[in-house]
C-alpha positions as CSV (number, residue, x, y, z in Angstrom):
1,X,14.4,-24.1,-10.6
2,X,17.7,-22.8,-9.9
3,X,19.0,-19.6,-8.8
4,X,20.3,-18.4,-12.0
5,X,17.0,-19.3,-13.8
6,X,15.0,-17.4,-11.2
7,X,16.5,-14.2,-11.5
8,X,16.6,-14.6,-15.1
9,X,12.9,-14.9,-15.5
10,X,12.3,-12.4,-12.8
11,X,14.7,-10.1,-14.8
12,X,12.5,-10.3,-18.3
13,X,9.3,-9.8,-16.2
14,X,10.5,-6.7,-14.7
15,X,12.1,-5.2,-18.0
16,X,8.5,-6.3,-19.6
17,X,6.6,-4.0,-16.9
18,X,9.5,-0.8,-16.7
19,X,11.1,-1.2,-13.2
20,X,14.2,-2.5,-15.4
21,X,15.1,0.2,-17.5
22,X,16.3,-1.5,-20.9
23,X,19.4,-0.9,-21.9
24,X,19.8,1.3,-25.9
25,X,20.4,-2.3,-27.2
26,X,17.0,-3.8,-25.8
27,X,13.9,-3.4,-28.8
28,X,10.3,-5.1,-27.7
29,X,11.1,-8.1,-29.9
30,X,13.8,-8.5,-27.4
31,X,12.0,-8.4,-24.6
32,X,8.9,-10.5,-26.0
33,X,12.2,-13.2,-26.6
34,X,13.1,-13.0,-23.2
35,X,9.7,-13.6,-21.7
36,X,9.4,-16.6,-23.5
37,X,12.9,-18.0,-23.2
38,X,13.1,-20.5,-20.3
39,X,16.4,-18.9,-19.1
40,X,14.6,-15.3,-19.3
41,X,16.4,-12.4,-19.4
42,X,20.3,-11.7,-19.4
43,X,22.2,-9.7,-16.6
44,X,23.3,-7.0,-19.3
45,X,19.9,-6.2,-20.1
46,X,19.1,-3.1,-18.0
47,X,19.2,-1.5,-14.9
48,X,17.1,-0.8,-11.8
49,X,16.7,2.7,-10.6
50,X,17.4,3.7,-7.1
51,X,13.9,4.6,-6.8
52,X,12.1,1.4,-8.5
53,X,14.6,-0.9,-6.4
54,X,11.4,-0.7,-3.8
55,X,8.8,-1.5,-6.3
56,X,11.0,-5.2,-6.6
57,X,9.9,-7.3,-4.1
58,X,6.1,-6.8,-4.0
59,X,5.8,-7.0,-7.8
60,X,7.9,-10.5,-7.7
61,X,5.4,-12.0,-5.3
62,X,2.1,-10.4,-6.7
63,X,3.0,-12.4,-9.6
64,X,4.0,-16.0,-7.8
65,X,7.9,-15.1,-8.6
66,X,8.8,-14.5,-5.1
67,X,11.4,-16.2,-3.3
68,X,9.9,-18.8,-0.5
């Protein structure tokens, strides 16, 4: 998997579970898209608060998504 793929993917799991805030543009259908897309989730999607940037790391390896 590249790197591009990877963040994409971890991008739609993390909108899915609220540490990426979606942007006014973003409806559930969306996000159900993006779970299911190969490529995941786009860059424009949403942002990260300050305080959720924390939360990142451990959620991404609790669910196998974490970087080797």
């Amino acid at each position: 998997m590249d790197q591009r793929t990877f963040w994409g993917i971890a991008r739609a799991h993390l909108l899915n579970v609220g540490i990426i805030r979606p942007g006014p543009h973003v409806t559930a259908i969306e996000i159900n898209v993006y779970l299911s897309s190969p490529t995941g989730a786009p860059v424009t999607v949403g942002k990260i608060t300050d305080p959720d940037k924390a939360d990142v790391p451990r959620f991404l390896n609790r669910y196998g998504l974490g970087s080797d």
